[in-house]
N, CA and C atoms as a LAMMPS dump frame, in Angstrom:
ITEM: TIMESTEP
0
ITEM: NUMBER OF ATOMS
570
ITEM: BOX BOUNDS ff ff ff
-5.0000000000000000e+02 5.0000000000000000e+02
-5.0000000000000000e+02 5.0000000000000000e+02
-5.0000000000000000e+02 5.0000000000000000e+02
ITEM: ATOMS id mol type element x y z
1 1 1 N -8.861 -34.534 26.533
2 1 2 C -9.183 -33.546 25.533
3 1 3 C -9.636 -34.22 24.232
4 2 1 N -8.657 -35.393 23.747
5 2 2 C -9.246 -35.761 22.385
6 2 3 C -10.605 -36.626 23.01
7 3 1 N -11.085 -37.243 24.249
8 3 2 C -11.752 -37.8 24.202
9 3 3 C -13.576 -36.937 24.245
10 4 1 N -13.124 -35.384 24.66
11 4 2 C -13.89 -34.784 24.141
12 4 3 C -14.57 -34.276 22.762
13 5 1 N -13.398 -33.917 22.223
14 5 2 C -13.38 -33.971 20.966
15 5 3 C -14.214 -34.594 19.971
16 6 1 N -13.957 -36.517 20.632
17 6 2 C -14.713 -37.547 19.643
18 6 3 C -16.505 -37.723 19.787
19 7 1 N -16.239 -36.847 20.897
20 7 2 C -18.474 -36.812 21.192
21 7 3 C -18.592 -35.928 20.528
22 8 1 N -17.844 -34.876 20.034
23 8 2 C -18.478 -33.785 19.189
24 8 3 C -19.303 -34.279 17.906
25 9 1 N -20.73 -33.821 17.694
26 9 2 C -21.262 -34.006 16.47
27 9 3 C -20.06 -33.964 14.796
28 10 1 N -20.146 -34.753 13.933
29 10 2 C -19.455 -34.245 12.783
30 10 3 C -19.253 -33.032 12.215
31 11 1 N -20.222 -32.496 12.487
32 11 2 C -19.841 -30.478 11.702
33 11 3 C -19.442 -29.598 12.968
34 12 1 N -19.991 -30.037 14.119
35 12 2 C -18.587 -29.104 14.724
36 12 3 C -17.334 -29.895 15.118
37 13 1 N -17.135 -30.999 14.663
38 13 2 C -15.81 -31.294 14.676
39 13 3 C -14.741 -31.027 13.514
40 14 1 N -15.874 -30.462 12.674
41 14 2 C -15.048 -30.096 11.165
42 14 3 C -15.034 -28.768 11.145
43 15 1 N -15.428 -28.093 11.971
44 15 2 C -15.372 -26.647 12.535
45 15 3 C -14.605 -26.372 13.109
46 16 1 N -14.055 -27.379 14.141
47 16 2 C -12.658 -26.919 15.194
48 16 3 C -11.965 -27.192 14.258
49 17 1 N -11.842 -28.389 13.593
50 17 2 C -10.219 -28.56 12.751
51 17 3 C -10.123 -27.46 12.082
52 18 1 N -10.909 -27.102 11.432
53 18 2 C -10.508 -25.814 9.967
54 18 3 C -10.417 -24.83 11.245
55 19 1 N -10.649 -24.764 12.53
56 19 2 C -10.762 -23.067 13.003
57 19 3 C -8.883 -23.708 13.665
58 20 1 N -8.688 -24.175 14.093
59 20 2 C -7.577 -24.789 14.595
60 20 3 C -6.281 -24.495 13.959
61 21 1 N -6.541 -25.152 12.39
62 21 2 C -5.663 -25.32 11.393
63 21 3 C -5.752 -23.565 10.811
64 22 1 N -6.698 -22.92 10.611
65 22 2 C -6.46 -21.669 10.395
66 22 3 C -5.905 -20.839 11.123
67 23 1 N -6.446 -20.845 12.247
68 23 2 C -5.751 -19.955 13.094
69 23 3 C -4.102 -20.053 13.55
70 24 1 N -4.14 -21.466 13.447
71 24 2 C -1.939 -21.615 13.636
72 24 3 C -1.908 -21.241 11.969
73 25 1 N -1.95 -20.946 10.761
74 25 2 C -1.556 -20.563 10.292
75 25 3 C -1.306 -18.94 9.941
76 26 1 N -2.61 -18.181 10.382
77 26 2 C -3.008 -17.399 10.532
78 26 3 C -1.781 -16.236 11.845
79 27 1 N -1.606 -16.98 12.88
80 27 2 C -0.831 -16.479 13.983
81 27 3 C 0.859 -16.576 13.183
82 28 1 N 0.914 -17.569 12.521
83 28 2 C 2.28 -17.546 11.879
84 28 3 C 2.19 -16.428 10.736
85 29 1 N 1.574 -16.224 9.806
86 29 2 C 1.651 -15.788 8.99
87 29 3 C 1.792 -13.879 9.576
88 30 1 N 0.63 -13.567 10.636
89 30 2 C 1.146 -12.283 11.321
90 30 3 C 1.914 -12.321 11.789
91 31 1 N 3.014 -13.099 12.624
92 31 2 C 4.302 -13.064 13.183
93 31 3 C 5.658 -12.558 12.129
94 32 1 N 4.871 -13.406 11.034
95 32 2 C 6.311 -13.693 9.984
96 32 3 C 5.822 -11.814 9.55
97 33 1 N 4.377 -11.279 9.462
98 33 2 C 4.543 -10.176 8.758
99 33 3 C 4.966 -8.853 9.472
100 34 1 N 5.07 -9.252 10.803
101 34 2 C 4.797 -7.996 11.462
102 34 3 C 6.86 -8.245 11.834
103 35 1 N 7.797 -9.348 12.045
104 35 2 C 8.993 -9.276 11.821
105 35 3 C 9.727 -9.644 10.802
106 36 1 N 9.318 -10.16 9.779
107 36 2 C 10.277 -10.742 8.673
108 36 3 C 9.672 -9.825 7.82
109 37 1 N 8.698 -8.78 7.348
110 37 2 C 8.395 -7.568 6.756
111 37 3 C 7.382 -7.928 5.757
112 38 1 N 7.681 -7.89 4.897
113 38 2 C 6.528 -7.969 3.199
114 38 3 C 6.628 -9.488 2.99
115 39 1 N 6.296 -10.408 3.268
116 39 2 C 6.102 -11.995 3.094
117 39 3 C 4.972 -12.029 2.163
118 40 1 N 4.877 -12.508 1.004
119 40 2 C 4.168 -12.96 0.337
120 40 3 C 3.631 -13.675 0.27
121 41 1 N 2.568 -14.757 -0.122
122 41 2 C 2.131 -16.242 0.214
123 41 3 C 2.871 -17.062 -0.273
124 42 1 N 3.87 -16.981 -1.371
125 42 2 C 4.612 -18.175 -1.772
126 42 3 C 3.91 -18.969 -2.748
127 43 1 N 2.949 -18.726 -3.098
128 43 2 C 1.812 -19.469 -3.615
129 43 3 C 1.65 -18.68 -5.11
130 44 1 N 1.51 -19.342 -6.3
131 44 2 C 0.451 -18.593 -7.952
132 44 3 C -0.133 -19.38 -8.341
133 45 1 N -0.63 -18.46 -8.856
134 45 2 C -2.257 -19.069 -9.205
135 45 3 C -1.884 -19.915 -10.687
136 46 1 N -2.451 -20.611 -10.743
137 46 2 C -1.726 -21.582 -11.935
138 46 3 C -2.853 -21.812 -13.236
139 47 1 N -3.218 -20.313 -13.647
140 47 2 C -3.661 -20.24 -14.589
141 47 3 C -3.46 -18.603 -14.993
142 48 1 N -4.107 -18.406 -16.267
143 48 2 C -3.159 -17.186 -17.47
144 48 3 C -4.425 -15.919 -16.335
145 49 1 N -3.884 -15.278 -16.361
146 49 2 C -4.414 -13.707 -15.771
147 49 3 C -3.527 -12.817 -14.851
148 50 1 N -4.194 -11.211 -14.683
149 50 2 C -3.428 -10.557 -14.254
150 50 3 C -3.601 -9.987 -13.021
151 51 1 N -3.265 -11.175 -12.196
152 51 2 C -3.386 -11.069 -10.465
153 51 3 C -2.873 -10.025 -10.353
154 52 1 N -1.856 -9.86 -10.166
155 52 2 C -0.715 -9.139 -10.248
156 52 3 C -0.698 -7.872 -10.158
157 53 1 N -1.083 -7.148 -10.915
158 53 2 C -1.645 -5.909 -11.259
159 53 3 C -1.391 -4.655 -10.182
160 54 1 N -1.329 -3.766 -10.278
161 54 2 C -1.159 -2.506 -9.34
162 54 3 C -2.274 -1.898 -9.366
163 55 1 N -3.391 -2.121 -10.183
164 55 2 C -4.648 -1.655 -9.788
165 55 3 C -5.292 -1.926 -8.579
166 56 1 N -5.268 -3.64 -8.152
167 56 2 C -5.884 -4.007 -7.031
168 56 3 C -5.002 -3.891 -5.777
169 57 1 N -5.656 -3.741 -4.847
170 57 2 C -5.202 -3.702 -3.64
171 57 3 C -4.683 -4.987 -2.736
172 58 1 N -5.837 -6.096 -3.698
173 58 2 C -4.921 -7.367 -2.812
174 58 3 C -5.173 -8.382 -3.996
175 59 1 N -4.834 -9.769 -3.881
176 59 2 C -4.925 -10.417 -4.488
177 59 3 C -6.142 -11.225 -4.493
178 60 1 N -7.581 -11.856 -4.979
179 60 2 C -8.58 -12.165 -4.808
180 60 3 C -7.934 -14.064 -4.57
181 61 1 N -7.302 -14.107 -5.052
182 61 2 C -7.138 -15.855 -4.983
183 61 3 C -5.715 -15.896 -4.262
184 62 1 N -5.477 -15.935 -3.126
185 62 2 C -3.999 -15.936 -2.205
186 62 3 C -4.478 -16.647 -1.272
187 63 1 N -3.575 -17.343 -0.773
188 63 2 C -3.43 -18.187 0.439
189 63 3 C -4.093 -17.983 1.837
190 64 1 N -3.375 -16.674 2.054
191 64 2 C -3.648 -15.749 2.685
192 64 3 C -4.924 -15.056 2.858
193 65 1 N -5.886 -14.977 1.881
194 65 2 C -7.28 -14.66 1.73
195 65 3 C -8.144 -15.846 2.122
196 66 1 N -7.555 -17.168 1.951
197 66 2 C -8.017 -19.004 2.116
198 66 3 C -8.219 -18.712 3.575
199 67 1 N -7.099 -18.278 4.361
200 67 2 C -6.706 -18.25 5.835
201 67 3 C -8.093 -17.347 6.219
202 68 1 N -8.233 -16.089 5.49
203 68 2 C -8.905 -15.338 6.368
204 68 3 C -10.643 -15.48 6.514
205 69 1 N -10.919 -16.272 5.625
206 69 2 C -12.032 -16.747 4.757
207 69 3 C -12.1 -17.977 5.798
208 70 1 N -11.355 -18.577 6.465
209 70 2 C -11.832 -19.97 6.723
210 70 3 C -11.593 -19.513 8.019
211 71 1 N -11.269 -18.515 8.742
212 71 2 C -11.23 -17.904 9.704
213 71 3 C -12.552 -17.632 10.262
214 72 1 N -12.846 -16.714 8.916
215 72 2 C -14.598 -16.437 9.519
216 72 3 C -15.308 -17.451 9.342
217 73 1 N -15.127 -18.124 8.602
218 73 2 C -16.114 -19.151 8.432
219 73 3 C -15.641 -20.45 9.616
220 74 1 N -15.017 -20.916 10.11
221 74 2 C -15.104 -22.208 11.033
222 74 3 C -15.613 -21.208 12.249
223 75 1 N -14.943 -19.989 12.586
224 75 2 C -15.09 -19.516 13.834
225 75 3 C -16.272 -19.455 14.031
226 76 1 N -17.004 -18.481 12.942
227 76 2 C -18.647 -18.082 12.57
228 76 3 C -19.616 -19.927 12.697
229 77 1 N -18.859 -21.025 12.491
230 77 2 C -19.746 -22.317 12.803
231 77 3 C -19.406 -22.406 13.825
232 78 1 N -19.123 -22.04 14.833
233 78 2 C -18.353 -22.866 16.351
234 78 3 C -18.952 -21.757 16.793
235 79 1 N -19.317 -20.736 16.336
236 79 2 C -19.717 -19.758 17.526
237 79 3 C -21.643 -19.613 17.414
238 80 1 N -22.016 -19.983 16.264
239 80 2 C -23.582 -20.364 16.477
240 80 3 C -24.034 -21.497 15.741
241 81 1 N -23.416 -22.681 16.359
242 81 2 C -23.854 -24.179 16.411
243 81 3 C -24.988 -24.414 17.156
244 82 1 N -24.61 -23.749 18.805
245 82 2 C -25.698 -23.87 19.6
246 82 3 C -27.169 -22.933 19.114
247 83 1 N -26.887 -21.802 18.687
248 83 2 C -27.723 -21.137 18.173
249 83 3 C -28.733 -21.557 17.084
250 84 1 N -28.243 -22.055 16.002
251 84 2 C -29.048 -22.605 14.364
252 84 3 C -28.691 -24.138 14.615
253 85 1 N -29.653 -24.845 15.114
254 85 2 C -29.907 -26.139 14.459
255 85 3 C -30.162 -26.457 13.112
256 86 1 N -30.821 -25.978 12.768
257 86 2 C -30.454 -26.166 10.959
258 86 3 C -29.154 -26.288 10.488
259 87 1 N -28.464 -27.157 10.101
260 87 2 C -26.763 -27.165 9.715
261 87 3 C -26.628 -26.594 8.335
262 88 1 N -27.924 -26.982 7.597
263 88 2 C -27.769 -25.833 6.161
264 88 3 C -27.474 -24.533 6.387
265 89 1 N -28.355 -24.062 7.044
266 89 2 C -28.167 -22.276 7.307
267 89 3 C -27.33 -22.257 8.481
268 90 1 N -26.385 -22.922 9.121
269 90 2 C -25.644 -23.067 9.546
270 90 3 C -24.125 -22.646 8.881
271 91 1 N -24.061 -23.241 8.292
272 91 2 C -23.062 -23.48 6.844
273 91 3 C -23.201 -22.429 5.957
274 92 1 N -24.477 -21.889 5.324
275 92 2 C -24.111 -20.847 5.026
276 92 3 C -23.916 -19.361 5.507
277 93 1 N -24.214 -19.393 6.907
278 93 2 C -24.293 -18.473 7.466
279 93 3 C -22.762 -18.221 8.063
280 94 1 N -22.145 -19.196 8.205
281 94 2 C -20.582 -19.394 8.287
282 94 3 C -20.131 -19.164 7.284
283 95 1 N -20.579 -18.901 5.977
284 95 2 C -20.016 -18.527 4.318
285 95 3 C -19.888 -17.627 4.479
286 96 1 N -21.068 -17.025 4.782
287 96 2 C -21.541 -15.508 4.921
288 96 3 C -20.48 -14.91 5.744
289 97 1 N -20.105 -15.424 7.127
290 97 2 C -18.815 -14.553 7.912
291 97 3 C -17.961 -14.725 7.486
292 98 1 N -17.381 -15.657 6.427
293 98 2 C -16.18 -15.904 5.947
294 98 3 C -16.127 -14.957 4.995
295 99 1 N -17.116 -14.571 4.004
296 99 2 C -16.956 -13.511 3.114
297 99 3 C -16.56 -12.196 3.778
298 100 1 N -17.834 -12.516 4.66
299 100 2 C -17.18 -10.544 5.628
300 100 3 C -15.518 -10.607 5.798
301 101 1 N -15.571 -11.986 6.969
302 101 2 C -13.786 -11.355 7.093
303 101 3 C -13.207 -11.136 5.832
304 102 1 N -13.099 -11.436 4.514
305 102 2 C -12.506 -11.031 3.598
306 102 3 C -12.488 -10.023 3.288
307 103 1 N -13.726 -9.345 3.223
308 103 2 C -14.385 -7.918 3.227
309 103 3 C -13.62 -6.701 4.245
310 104 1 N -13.802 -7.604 5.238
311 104 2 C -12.877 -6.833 6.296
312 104 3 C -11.56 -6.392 6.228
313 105 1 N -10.602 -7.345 5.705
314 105 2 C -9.676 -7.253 5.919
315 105 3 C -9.004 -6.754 4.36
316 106 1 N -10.013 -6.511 3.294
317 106 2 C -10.034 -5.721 2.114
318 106 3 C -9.904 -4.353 2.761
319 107 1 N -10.795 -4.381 3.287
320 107 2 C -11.128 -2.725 3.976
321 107 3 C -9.603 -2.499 4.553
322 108 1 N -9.17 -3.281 5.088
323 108 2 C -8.142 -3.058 6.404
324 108 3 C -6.704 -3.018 5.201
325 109 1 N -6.948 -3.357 4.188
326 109 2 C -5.388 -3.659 3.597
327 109 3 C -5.319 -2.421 2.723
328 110 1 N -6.644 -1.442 2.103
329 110 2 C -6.666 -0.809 1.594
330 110 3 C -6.306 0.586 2.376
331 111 1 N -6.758 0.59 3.628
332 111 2 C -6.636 1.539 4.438
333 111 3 C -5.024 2.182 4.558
334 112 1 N -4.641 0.717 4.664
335 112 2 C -3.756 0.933 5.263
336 112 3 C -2.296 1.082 3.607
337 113 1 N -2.913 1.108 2.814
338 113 2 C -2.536 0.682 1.444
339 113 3 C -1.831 2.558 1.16
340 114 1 N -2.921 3.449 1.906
341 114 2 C -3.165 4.401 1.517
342 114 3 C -2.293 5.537 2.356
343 115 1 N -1.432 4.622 3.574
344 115 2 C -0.422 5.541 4.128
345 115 3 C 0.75 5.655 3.694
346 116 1 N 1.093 4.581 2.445
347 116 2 C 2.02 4.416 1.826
348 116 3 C 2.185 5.553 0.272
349 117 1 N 3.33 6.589 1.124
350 117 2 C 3.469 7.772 0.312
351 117 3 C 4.791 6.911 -0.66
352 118 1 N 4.68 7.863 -1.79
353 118 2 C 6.322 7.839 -2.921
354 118 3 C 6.581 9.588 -2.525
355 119 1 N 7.822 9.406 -1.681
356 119 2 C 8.166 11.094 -1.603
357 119 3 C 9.498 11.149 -2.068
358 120 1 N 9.855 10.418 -2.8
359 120 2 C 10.577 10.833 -3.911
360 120 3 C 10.855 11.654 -4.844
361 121 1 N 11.911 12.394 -4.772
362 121 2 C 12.326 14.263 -5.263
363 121 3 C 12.262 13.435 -7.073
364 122 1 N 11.647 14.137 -7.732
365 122 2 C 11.327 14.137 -9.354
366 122 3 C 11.595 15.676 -9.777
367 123 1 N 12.291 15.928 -10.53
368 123 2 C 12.677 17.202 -11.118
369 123 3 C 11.535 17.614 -11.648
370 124 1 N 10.352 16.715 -12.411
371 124 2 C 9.445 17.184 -12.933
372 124 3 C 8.083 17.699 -11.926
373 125 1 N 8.618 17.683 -10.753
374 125 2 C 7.411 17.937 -9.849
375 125 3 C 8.211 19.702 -9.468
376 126 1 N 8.905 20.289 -9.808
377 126 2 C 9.516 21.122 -10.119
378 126 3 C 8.734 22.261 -11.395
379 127 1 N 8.407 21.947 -12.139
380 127 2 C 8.065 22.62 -13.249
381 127 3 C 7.247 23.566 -12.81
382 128 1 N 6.804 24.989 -13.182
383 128 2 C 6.168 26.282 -12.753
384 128 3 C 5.61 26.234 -11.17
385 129 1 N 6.806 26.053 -10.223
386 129 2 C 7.009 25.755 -8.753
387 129 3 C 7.589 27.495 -8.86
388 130 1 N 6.913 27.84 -7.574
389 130 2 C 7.978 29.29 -7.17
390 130 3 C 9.556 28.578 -6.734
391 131 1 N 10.413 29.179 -6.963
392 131 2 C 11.599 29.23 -6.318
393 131 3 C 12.029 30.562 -5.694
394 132 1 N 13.054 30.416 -4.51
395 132 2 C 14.255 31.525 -3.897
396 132 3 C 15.406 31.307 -4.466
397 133 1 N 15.845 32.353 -5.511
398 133 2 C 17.35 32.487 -5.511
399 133 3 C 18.1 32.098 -4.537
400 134 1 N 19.317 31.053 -4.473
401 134 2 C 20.128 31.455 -3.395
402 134 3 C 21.846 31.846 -4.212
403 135 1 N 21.75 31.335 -4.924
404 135 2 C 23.297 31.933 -5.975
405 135 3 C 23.126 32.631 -6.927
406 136 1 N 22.89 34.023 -6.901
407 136 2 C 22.774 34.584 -8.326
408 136 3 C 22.956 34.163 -9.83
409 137 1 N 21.79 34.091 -10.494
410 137 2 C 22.047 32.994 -11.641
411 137 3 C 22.355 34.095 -13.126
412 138 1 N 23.852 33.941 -13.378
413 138 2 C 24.174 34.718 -14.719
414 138 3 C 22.879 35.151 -15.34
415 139 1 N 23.239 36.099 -16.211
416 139 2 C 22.685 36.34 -17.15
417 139 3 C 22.581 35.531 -18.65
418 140 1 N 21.471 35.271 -19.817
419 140 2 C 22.198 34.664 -20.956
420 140 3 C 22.881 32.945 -20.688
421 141 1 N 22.633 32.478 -20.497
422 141 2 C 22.875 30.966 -19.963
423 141 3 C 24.876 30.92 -19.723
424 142 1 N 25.06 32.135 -18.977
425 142 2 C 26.608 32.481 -18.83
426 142 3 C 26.41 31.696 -17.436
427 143 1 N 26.146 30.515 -17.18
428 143 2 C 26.689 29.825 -16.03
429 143 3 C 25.105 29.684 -14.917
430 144 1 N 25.927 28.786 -13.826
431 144 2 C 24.455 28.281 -12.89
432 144 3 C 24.469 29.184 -11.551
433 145 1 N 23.127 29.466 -11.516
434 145 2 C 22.809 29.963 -10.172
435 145 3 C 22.798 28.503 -9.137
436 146 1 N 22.045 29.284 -7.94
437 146 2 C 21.238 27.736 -7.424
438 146 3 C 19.956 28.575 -6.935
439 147 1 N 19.082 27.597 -6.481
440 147 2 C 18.065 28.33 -6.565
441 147 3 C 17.476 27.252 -5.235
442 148 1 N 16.047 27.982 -4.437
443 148 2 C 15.73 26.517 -3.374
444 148 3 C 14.205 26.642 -3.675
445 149 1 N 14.067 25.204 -3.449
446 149 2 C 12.31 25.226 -3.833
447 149 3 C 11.809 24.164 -3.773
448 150 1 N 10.583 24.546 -2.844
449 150 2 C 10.119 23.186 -1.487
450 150 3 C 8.807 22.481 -2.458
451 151 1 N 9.083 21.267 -2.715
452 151 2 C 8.833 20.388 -3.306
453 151 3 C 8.158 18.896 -1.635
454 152 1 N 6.855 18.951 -2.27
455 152 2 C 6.439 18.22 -0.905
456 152 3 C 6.723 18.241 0.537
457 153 1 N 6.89 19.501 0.994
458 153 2 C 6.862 19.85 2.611
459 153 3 C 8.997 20.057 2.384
460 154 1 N 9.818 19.425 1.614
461 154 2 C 11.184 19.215 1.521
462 154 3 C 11.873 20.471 0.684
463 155 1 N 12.621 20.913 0.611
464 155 2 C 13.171 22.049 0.526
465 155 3 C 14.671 21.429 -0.081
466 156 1 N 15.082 21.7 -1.595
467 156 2 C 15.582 21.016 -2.637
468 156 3 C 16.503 22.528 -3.299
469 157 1 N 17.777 21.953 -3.184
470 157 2 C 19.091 23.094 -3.993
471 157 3 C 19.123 22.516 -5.293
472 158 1 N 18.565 23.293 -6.073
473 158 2 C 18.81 23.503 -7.649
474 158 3 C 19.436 23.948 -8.655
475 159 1 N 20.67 23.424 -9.253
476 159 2 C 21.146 24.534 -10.598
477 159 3 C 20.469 24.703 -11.436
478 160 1 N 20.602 26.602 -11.507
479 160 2 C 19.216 26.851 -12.543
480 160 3 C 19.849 28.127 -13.595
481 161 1 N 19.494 28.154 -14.664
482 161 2 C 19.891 29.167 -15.538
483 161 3 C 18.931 29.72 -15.849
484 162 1 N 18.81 31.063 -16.652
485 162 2 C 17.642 31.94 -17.161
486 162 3 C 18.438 32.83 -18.599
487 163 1 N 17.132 32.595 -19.25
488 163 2 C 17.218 33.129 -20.475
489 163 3 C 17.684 35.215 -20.458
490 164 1 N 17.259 35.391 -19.529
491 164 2 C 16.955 37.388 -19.724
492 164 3 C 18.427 37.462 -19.18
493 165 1 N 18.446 38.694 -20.293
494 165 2 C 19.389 39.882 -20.7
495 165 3 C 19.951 39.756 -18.78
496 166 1 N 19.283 39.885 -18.031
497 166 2 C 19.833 40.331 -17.083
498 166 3 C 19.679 39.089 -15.841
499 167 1 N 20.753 39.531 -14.643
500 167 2 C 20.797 38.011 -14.007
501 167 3 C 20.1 38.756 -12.547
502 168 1 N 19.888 37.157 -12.046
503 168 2 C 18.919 37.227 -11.056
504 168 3 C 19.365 37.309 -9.871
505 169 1 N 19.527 38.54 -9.37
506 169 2 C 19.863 38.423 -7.706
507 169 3 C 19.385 37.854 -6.43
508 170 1 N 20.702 37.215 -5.466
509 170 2 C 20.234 36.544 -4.369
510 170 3 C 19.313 37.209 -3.777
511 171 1 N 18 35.883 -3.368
512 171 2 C 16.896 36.486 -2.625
513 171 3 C 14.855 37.231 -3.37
514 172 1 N 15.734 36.88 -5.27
515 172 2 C 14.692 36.724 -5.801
516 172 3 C 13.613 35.882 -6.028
517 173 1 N 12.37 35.88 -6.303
518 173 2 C 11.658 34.833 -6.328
519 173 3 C 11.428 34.531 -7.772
520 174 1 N 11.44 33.721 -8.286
521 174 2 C 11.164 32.703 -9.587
522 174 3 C 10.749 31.568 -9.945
523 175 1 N 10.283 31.88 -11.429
524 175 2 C 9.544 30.558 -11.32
525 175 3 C 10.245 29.841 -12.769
526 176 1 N 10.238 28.235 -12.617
527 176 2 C 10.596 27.459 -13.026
528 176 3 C 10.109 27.192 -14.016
529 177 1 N 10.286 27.166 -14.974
530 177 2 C 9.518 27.149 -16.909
531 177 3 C 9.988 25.557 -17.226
532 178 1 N 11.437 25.218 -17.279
533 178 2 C 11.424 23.839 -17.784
534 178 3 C 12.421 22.679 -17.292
535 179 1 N 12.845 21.92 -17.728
536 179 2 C 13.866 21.277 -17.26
537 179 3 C 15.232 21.164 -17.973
538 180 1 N 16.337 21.11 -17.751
539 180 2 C 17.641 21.184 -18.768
540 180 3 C 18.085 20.042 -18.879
541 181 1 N 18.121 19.266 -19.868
542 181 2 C 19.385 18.134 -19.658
543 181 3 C 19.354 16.908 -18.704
544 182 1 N 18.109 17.319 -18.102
545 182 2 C 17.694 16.334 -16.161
546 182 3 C 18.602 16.626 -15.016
547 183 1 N 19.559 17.621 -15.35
548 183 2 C 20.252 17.788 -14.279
549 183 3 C 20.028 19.41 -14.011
550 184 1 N 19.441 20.309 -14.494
551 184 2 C 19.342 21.964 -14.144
552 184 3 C 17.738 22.155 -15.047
553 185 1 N 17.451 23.27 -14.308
554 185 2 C 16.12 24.055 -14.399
555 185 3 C 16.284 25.242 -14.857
556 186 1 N 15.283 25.534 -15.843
557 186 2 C 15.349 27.304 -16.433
558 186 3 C 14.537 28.064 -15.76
559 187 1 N 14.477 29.336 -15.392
560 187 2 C 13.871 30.05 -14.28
561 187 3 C 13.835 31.468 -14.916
562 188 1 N 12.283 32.091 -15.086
563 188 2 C 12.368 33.311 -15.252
564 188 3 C 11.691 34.181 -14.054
565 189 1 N 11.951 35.797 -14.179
566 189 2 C 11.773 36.207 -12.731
567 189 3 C 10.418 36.266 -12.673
568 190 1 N 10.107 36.337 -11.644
569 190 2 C 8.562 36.274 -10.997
570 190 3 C 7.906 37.98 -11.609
């Protein structure tokens, strides 16, 4: 095997190593992500800016982007060596797939960026929401009803008080005006 290897011309022998060396890193790095969970590269960038950020979807300078970039690019030289004798447009035409896979896998991280819900109950996602009475809520802030009211497909028990002269019987519908204190909701009738 290595004695094959050593007849290889110089640029596709510098094509297998980088496709070689990428790809065992590459196979580790999906192993570690798909069982050890959110793995990061381990790696910063060692100058002042804001990689970081929650605007972007991935990081433009990561390890991990090196991997996927040199992915397309050694594979993209090993797979039309025989094709382009020219080693210039060779080389860049292996740039060129190395950018796509980046491209690609932009596409693929964003996609997938986008199944990731926050369904997390916020009182303020509450505010002029219909509600159902379910505990008759005093009259005059003389004590708490409860009240239910489906907040993202989820269905949420509320203590709720109301301002009017008169109190709200189980089975009314109402709507939610403000928030109390962060722990109860004011509710006038529908």
């Amino acid at each position: 095997m290595i004695e094959l290897y050593e007849q290889l011309p110089t640029l596709l022998k510098t094509f297998w190593l980088i496709a070689i060396f990428s790809s065992l890193i590459f196979i580790v790095q999906s192993i570690m992500t798909f069982f050890v969970g959110d793995v990061t590269d381990g790696l910063d960038a060692d100058f002042e800016g804001d990689l970081e950020g929650n605007d972007g979807p991935f990081q433009l300078f990561s390890f991990r982007n090196l991997i996927n970039f040199l992915l397309g690019f050694s594979w993209g030289g090993i797979s039309f060596y025989d094709k382009i004798s020219n080693s210039t447009l060779l080389i860049f035409i292996s740039f060129l797939i190395g950018l796509a896979f980046l491209f690609l896998f932009f596409i693929i991280i964003k996609q997938v960026q986008k199944l990731a819900e926050d369904n997390s109950f916020k009182l303020e996602m509450t505010l002029n929401k219909t509600a159902e009475v379910y505990l008759k809520i005093p009259a005059n802030k003389n004590g708490f009803g409860k009240i239910h009211v489906s907040v993202n497909g989820s269905l949420h028990e509320l203590q709720a008080i109301t301002e009017n002269e008169v109190e709200i019987e189980h089975g009314k519908l109402v709507t939610i005006i403000s928030i109390e204190d962060s722990q109860y909701v004011k509710v006038k009738p529908l």
